[in-house]
C-alpha positions as CSV (number, residue, x, y, z in Angstrom):
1,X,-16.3,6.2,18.3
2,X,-12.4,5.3,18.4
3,X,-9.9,7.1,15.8
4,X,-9.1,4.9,13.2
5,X,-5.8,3.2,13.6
6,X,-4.3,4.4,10.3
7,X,-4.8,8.2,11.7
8,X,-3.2,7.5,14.5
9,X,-0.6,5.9,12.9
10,X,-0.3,8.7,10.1
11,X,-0.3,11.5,13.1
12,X,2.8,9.1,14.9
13,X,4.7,9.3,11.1
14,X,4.0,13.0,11.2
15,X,5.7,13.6,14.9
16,X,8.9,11.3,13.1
17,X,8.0,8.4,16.1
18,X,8.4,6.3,13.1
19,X,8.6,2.6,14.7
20,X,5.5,3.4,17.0
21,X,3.6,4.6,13.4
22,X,4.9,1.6,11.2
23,X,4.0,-1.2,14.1
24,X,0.6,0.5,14.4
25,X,0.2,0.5,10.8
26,X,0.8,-2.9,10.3
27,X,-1.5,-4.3,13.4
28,X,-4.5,-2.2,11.9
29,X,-3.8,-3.8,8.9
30,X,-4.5,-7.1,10.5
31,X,-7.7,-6.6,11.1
32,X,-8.7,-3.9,8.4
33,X,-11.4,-5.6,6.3
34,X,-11.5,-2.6,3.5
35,X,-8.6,-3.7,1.1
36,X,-8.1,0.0,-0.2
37,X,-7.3,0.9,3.2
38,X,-4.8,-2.2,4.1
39,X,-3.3,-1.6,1.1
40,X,-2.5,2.1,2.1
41,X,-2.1,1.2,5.6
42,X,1.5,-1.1,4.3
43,X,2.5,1.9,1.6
44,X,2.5,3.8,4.6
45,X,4.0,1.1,6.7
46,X,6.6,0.4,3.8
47,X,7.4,3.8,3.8
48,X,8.5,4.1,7.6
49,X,10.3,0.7,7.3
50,X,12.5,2.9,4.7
51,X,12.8,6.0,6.7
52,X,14.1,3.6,9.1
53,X,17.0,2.2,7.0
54,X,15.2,-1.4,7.2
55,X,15.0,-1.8,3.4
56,X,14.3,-5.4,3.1
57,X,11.6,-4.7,5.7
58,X,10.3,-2.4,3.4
59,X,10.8,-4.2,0.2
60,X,8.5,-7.1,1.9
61,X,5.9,-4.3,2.6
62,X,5.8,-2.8,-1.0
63,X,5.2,-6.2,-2.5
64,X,2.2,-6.7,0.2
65,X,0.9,-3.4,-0.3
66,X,1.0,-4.5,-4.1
67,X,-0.9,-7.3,-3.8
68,X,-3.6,-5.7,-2.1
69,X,-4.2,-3.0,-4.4
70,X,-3.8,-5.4,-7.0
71,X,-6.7,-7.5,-5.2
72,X,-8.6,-4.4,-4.6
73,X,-8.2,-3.2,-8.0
74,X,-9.8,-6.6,-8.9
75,X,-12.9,-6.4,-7.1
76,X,-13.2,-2.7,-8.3
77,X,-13.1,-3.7,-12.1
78,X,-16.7,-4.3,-12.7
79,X,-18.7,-1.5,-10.2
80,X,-15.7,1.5,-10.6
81,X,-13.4,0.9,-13.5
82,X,-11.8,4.6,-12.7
83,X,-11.0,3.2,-9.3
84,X,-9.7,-0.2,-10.7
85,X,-7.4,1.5,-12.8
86,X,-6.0,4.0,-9.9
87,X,-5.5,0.9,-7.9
88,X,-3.5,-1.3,-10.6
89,X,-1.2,2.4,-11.0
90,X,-1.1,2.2,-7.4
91,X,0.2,-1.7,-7.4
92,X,2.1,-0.8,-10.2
93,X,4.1,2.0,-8.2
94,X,4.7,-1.0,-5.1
95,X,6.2,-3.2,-7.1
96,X,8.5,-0.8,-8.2
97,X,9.4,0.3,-4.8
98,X,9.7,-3.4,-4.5
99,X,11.9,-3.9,-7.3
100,X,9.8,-5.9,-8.9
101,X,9.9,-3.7,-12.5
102,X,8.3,-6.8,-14.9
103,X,5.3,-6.9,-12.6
104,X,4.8,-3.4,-11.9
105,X,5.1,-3.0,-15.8
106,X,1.8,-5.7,-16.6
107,X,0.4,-3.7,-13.7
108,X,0.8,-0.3,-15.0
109,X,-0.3,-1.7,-18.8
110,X,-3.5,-3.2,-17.1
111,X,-4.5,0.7,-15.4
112,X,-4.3,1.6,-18.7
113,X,-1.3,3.9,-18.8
114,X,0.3,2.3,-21.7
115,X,-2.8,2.1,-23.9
């Protein structure tokens, strides 16, 4: 069986070969059917893109990587509430990195920080 992309990719961040890592990232995303782990896969992504000095690039990626945890989070509500609510913190946190603080605010309120 092949290594998952996103271990390759988190081994490549490791070494510091940070555009091989965030381009590898970011094509196992495209085909990565499991939201929780395309939503990790463009934190991760995000996170090279700022390592990089391409902020807006990153910026982009944070606000992606939030809406798939939001999305994830989502589908989670009903079978794993504990896991819904760890994803909406999680969205919460990209949309933060993103700048987006009103968002990442009705985010955080709906994991249930702020009850």
């Amino acid at each position: 069986m092949e290594e998952p992309y996103w271990i390759k990719a988190g081994r490549l961040e490791q070494e510091g070969r940070l555009e091989e890592a965030l381009k590898l990232y970011l094509e196992g995303c495209e085909h990565e059917e499991d939201l929780m782990i395309a939503a990790i896969s463009l934190l991760s992504a995000a996170r090279c893109a700022m390592k990089l000095g391409r902020v807006e690039e990153a910026i982009k990626l944070f606000r992606e990587a939030g809406k798939r945890y939001e999305d994830f989070a989502q589908l989670s509500e009903k079978s794993s509430p504990n896991m819904a609510k760890w994803a909406y913190g999680m969205a919460s946190r990209c949309y933060q990195l993103a700048g987006d603080a009103e968002r990442s605010l009705d985010l955080l309120k709906r994991s249930g920080v702020m009850d």
